[in-house]
C-alpha positions in Angstrom: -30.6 7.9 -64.7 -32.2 6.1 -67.7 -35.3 3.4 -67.6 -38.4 4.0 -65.7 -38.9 5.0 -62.5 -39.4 3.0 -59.4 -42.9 3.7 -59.1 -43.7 2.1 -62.8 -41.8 -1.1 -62.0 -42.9 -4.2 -60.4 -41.0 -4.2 -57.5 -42.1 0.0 -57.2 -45.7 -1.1 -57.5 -45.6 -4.0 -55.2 -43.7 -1.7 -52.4 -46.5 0.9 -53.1 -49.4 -1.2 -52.8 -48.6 -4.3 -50.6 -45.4 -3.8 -48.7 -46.4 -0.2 -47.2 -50.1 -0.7 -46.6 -48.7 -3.6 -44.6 -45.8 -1.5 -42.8 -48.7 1.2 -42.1 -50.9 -1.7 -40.6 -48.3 -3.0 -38.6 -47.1 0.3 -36.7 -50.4 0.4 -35.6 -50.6 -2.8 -34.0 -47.4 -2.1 -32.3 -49.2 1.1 -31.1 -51.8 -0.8 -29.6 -49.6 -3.3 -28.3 -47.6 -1.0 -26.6 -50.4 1.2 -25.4 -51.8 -1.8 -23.9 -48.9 -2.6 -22.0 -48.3 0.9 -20.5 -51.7 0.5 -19.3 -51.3 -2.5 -17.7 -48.1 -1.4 -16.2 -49.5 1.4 -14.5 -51.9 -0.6 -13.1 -49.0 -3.1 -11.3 -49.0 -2.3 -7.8 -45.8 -1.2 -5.8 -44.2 0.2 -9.1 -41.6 2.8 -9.3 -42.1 5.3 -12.0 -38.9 6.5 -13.8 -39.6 10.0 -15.0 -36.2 10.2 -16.7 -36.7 7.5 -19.0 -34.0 5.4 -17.7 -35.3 1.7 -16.2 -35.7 1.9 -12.7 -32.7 -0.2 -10.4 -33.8 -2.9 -8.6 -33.5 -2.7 -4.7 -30.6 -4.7 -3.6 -31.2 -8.5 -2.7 -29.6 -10.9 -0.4 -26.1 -12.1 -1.2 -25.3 -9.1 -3.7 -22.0 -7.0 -2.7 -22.1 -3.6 -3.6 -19.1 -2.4 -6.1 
């Protein structure tokens, strides 16, 4: 592979120093985001906890036939 490498071009140095600073910044807002919405989920009364992962079925309603 000839000519320099990614680091030493512009598009290398602009990844390196603005596009994954930003990336970094970002995943840690989702983190908090998402931390702050497990809190306030556990906090909703009358909520079934799935401890497999899977979402939780609803309880059936009115008017729905089972298959």
């Amino acid at each position: 592979m000839s000519g320099p490498a990614f680091f030493q071009t512009y598009m290398g140095q602009r990844f390196y120093e603005t596009t994954m600073p930003q990336l970094v910044r970002q995943l840690g807002r989702l983190n908090d985001n998402l931390e702050r919405l497990v809190a306030v989920a556990e906090q909703l009364p009358g909520q079934k906890e799935s401890s497999s992962g899977e979402p939780v079925q609803p309880t059936t309603t009115a008017g729905t036939e089972e298959p």
